[in-house]
C-alpha positions as CSV (number, residue, x, y, z in Angstrom):
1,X,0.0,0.0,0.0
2,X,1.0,3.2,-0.7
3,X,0.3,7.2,0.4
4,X,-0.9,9.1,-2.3
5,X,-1.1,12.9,-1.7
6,X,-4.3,14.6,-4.1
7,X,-6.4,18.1,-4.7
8,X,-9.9,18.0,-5.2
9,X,-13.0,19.7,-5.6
10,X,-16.0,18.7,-3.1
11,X,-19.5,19.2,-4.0
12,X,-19.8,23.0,-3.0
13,X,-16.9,23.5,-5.8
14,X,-14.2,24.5,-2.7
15,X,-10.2,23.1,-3.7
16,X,-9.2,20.9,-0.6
17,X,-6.3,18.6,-0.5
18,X,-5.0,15.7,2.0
19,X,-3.8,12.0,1.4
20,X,-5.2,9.0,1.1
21,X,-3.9,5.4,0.9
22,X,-4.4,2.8,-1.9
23,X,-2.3,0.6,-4.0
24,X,-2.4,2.4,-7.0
25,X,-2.6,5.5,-8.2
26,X,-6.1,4.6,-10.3
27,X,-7.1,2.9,-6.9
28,X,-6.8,6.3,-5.4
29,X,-8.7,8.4,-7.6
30,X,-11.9,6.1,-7.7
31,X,-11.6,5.9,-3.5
32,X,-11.5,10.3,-4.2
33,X,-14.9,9.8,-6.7
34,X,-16.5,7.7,-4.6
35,X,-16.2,10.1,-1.5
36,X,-17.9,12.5,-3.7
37,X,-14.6,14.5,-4.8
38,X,-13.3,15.4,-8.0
39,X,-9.6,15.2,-8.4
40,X,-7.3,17.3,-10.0
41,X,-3.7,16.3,-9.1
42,X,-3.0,13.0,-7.5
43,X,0.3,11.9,-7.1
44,X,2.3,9.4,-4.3
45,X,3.8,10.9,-1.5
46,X,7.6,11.0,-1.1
47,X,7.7,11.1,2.8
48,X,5.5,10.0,5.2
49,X,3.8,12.5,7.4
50,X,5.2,15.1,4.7
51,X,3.1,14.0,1.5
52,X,3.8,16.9,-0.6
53,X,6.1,20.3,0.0
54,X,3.1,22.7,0.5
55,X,3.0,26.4,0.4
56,X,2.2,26.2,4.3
57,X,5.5,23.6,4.6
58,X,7.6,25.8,1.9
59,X,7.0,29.3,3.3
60,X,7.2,28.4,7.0
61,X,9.7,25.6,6.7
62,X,12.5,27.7,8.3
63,X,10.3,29.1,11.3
64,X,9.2,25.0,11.8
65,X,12.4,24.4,12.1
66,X,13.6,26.4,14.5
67,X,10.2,26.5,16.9
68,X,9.5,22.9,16.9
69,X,11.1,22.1,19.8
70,X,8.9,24.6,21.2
71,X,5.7,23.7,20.1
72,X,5.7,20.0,20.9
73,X,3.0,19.4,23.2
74,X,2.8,16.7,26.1
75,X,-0.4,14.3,26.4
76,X,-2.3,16.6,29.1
77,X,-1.8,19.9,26.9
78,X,-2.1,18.0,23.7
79,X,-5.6,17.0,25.4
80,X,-6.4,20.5,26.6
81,X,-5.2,21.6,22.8
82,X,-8.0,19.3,21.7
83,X,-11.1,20.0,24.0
84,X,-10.0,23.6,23.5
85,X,-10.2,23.3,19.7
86,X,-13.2,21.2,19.7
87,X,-15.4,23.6,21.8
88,X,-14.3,26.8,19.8
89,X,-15.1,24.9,16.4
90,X,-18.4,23.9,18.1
91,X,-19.4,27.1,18.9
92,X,-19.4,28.1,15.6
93,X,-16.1,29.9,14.8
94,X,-14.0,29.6,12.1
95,X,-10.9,27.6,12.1
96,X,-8.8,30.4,11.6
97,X,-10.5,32.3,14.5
98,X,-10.4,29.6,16.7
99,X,-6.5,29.8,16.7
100,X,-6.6,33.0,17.0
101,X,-8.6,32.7,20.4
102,X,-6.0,30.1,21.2
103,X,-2.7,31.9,20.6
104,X,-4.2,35.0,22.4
105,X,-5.4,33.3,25.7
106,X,-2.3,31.1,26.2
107,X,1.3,31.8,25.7
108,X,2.7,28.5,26.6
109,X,3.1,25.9,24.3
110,X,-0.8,25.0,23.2
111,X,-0.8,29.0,22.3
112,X,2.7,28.2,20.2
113,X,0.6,25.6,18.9
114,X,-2.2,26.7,17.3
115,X,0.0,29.9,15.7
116,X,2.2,27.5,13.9
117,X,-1.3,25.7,12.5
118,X,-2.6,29.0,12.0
119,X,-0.1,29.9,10.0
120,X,0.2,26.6,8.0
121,X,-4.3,27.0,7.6
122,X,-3.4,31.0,6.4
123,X,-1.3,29.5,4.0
124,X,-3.6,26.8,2.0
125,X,-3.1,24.1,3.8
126,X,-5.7,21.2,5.6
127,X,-5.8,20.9,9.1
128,X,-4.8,17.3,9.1
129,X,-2.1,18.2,6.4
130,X,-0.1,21.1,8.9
131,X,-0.6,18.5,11.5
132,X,1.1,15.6,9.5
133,X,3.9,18.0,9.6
134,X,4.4,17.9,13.1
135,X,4.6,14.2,13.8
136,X,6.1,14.5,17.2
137,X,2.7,16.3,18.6
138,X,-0.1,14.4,16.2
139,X,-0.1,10.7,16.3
140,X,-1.2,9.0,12.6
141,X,-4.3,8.1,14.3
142,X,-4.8,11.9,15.7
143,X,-4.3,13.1,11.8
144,X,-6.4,10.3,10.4
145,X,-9.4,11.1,12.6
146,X,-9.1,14.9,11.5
147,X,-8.7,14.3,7.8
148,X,-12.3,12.3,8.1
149,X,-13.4,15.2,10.0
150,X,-13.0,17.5,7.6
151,X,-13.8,15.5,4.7
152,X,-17.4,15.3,6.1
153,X,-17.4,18.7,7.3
154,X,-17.6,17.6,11.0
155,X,-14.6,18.6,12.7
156,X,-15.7,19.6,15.3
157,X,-17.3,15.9,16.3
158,X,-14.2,14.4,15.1
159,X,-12.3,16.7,17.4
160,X,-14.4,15.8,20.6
161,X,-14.0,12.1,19.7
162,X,-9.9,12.3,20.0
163,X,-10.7,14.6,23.1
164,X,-12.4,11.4,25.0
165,X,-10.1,9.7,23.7
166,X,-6.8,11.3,25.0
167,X,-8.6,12.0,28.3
168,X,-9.3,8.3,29.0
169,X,-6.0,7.9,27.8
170,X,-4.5,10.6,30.5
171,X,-6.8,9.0,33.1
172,X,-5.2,5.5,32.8
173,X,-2.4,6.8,32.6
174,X,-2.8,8.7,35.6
175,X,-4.3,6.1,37.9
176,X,-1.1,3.5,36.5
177,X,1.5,6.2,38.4
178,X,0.0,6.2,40.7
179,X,-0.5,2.7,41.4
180,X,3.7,2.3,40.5
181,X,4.5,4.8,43.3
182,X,4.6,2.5,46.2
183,X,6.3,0.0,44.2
184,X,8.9,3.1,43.0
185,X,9.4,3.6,46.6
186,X,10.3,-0.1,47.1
187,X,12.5,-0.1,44.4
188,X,14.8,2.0,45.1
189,X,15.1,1.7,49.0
190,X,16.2,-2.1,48.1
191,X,19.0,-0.5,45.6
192,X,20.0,1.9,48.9
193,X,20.0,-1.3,50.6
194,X,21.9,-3.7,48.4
195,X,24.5,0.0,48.1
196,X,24.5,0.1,51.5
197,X,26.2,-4.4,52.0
198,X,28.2,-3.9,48.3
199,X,29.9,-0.7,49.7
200,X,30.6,-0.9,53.4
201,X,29.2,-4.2,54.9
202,X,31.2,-6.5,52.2
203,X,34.9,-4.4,52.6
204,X,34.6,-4.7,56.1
205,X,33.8,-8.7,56.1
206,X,36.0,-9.5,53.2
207,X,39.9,-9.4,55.2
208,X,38.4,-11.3,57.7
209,X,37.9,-14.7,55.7
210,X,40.8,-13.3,53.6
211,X,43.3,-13.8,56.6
212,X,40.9,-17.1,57.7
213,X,41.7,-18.1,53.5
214,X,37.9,-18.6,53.3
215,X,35.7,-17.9,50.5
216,X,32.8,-15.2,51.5
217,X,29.2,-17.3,52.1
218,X,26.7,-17.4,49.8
219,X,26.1,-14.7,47.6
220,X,28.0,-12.2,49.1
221,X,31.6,-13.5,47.2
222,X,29.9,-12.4,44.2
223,X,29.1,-9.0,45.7
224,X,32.9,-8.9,46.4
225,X,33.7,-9.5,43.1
226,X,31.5,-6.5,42.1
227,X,33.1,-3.9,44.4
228,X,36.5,-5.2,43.2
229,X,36.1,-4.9,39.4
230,X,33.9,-2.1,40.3
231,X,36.1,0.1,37.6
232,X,36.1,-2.0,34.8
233,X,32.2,-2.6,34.9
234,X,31.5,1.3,35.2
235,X,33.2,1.0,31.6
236,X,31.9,-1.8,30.0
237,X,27.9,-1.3,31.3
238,X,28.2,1.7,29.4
239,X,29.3,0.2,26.5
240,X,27.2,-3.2,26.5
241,X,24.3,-0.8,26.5
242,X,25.2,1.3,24.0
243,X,25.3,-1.7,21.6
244,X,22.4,-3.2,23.0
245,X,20.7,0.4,21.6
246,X,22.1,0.2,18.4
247,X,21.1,-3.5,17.6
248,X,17.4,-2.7,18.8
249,X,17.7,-0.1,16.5
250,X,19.0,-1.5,14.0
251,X,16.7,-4.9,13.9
252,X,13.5,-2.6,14.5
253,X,14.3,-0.9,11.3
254,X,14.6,-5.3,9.5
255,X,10.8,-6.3,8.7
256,X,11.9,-9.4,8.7
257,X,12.9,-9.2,12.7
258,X,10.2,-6.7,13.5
259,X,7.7,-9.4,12.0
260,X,9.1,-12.4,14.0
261,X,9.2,-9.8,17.4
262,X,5.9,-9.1,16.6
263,X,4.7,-12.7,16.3
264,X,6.5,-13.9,19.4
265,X,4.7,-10.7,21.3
266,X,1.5,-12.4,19.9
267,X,2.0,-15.8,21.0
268,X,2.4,-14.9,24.7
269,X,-1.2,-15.1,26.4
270,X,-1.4,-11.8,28.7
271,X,0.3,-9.8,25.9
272,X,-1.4,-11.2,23.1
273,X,-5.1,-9.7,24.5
274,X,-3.3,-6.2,25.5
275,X,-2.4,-5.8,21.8
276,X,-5.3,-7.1,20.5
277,X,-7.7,-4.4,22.2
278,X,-4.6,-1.9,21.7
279,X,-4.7,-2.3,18.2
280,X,-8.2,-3.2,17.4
281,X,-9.5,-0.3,19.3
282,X,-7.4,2.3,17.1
283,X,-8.5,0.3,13.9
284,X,-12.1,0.6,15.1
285,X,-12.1,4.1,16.1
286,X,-10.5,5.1,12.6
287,X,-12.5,3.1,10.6
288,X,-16.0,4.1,11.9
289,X,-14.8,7.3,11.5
290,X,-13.8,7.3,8.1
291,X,-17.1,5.4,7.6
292,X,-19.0,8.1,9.2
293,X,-17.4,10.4,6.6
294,X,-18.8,8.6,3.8
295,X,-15.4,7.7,2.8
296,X,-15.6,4.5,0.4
297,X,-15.2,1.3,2.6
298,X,-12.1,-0.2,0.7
299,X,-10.4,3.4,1.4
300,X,-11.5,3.4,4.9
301,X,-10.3,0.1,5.6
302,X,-6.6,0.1,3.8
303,X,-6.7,4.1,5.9
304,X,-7.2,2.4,9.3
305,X,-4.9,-0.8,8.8
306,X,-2.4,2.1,7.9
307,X,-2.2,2.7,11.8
308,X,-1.6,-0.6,12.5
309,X,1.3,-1.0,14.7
310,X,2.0,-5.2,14.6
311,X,2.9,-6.5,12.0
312,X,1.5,-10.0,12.9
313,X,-1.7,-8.1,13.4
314,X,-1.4,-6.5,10.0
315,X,-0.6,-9.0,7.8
316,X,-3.9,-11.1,9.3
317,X,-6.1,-7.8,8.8
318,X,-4.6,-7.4,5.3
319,X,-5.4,-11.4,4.3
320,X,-9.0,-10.2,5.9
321,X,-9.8,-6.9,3.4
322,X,-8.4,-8.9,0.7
323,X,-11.9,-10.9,1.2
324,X,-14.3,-8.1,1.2
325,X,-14.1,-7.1,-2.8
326,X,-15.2,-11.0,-3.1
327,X,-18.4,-9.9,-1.5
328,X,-17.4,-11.5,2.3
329,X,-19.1,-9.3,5.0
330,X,-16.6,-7.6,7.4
331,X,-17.5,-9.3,10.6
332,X,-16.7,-12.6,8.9
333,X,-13.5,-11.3,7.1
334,X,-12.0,-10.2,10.4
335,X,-13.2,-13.1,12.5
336,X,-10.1,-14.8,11.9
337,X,-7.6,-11.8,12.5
338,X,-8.0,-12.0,16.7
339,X,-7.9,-8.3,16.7
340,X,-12.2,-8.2,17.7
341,X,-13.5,-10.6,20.0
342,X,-16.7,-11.9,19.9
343,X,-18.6,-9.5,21.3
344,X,-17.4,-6.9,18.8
345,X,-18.2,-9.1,15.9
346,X,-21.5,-9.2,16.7
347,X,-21.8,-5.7,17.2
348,X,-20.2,-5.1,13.6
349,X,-22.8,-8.1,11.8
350,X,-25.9,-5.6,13.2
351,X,-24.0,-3.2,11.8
352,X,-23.8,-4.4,8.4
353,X,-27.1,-5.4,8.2
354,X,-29.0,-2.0,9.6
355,X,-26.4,0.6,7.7
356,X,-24.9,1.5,11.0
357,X,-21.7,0.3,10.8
358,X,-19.6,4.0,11.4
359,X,-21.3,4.7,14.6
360,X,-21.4,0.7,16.0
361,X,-17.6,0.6,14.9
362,X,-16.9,4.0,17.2
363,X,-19.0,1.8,20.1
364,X,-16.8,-1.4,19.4
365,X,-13.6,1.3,19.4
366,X,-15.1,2.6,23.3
367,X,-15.6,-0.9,24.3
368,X,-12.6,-2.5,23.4
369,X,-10.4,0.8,25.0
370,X,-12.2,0.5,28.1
371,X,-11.2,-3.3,28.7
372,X,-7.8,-2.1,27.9
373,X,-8.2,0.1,30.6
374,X,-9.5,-2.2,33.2
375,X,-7.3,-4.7,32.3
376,X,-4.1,-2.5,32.8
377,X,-5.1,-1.2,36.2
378,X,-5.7,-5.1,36.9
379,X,-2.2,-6.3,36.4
380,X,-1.0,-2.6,37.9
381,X,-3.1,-3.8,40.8
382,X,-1.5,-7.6,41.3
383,X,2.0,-5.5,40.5
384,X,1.9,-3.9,43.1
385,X,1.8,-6.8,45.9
386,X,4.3,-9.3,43.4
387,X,7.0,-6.5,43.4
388,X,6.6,-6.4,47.4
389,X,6.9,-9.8,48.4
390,X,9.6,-10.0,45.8
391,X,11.3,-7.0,47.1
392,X,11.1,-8.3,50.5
393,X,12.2,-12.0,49.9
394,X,15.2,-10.5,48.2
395,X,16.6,-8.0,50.4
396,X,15.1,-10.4,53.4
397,X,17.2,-13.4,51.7
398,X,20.4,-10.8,51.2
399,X,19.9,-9.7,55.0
400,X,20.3,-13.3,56.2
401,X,23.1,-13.7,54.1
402,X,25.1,-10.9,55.4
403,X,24.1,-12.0,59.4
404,X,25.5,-16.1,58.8
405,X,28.8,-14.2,57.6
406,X,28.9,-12.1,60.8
407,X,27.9,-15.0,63.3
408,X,30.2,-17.2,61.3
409,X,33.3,-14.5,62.1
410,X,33.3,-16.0,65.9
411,X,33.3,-19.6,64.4
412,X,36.6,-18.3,62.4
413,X,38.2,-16.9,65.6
414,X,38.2,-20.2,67.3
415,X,39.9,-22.1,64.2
């Protein structure tokens, strides 16, 4: 599949441009008839998330450059960018105006914002287009979501949609630090622990079953052997890190070994279902957006599988809307795939068959993000007691180690 960057006409004769994904060129400009455009240029994109150099990127590309750092936004203001933007829109302002209300009330880095996208809209360019540009900020899935928005000429909807989105999102998020802070705590009062033996408990003990030519007990020989080679590990850590970075790196950039790291991630049980609802909740949520939009259905589907993460995931979903041209319904083509459980399938069958398929996919989308949700807090919740009793068992089991040595220092003075 490939990213093909067009400018249209829509019905009310207006010139509006974006990107769309198909396999072919011809593909492309049928999926742009069918959602009621009529296209004028149509061309594939040279760079992802920068489909074509605009006037907006080719006038302002020197003042991007040197403000993006300062207009990247975090999750909570890229969430209070979004209900901000949502509720101006909704009121009935114009884009333009609305960032204008933005950059005036707030000089941080949601006002910084919304005058770089004003000045990219001023310019020519779609929303979702100045927000491509800006990849660091806007997620695929953010942009995507947008670009139906405004090709139905509901962005506004579209915008409070990623706003519930992004605050459930902050909210689990929220709830998950503070579940790790107790565990935090734990962590790193064992590290001042085990600091505490390797530097001055284990010098002290070590001369004394040096001079008794007796090995430390137990596992404090080895902690001996850490404080005496303590230089040349502070070196090679460093190092063995480094390449441990640059061979992620460089195997995440091999399809080959992302595709088998993705298929082992989906053969392990408690994993497997966390990316499942991950991923089939973002392919929902797109979709029955686009759907919504009166985008075509082959468009909207190759659109959403385009924000597919796994590849494992992505190759089944790919075998699945290879079926649907043959007339196979999409409940049944993605019954196979794992990404919608049963539940979900069912919910997209009545879809099918009443013409509500958009708006059931955006309640599969809710559904499947809020089992993500209680299922993360779930395992943040058993976390927290594992990590203690393991915590404890270790630290409890050094401890005892460190008291047999001292008790056994009176059995040495008698030899």
């Amino acid at each position: 599949m490939a990213r093909f960057f067009y400018r249209a006409f829509n019905t009310q004769g207006a010139v509006i441009s974006g990107t769309i994904v198909a396999q072919a060129r011809e593909a492309a400009i049928e999926a742009l008839y069918d959602n009621g455009l009529t296209p004028f240029e149509t061309h594939e994109a040279r760079s992802q998330g920068r489909d074509r150099p605009s006037r907006a990127g080719t006038a302002h590309g020197l003042s991007q450059f040197f403000v993006a750092e300062h207009t990247n936004l975090n999750a909570r203001a890229l969430s209070r960018f979004t209900v901000e933007l949502s509720s101006l829109i909704g009121s009935g302002i114009s884009l333009d105006e609305a960032f204008r209300v933005m950059a005036a009330s707030d000089r941080g880095s949601v006002g910084r914002t919304a005058s770089a996208l004003l000045k990219d809209v001023l310019a020519g360019a779609q929303l979702s287009q100045a927000m491509r540009t800006r990849a660091k900020t806007f997620s695929e899935e953010y942009c995507a979501i947008v670009a139906a928005g405004e090709a139905a000429g509901a962005l506004a909807p579209a915008l409070e949609q990623i706003a519930g989105l992004l605050r459930r999102r902050l909210e689990l998020r929220s709830k998950i630090s503070a579940a790790l802070v107790y565990p935090a705590v734990l962590v790193v009062m064992s590290i001042v622990s085990v600091s505490v033996i390797i530097g001055v408990l284990v010098p002290s003990l070590t001369p004394v079953f040096a001079d008794a030519v007796l090995p430390l007990p137990g596992i404090l020989s080895w902690f001996a052997w850490l404080d005496n080679n303590f230089a040349q590990l502070s070196v090679l850590a460093p190092l063995c890190l480094l390449l441990l970075v640059v061979l992620f790196r460089i195997l995440n950039r091999n399809p080959t070994a992302r595709l088998h790291r993705d298929r082992m991630l989906c053969s392990l049980p408690m994993v497997r279902q966390l990316i499942s609802l991950r991923e089939g909740a973002s392919f929902a949520r797109a979709l029955g957006t686009l759907i919504c939009a009166r985008a075509s259905l082959m468009s909207a589907l190759e659109t959403a599988r385009s924000l597919i993460n796994n590849r494992e995931i992505d190759s089944r979903c790919a075998t699945a809307i290879a079926l649907i041209p043959e007339g196979t319904a999409v409940s049944k083509a993605f019954a196979q795939t794992g990404l919608f459980p049963a539940a979900a399938l069912s919910l997209l069958a009545v879809g099918e068959e009443t013409g509500r398929l958009g708006h059931l996919l955006v309640e599969v989308a809710n559904n499947l993000e809020g089992e993500l949700q209680r299922r993360v807090e779930r395992i943040v919740t058993l976390l927290t007691p594992a990590l203690t009793l393991a915590i404890g068992a270790g630290v409890g089991g050094l401890i005892l180690q460190v008291m047999t040595a001292v008790l056994s220092i009176n059995d040495l003075a008698f030899q």
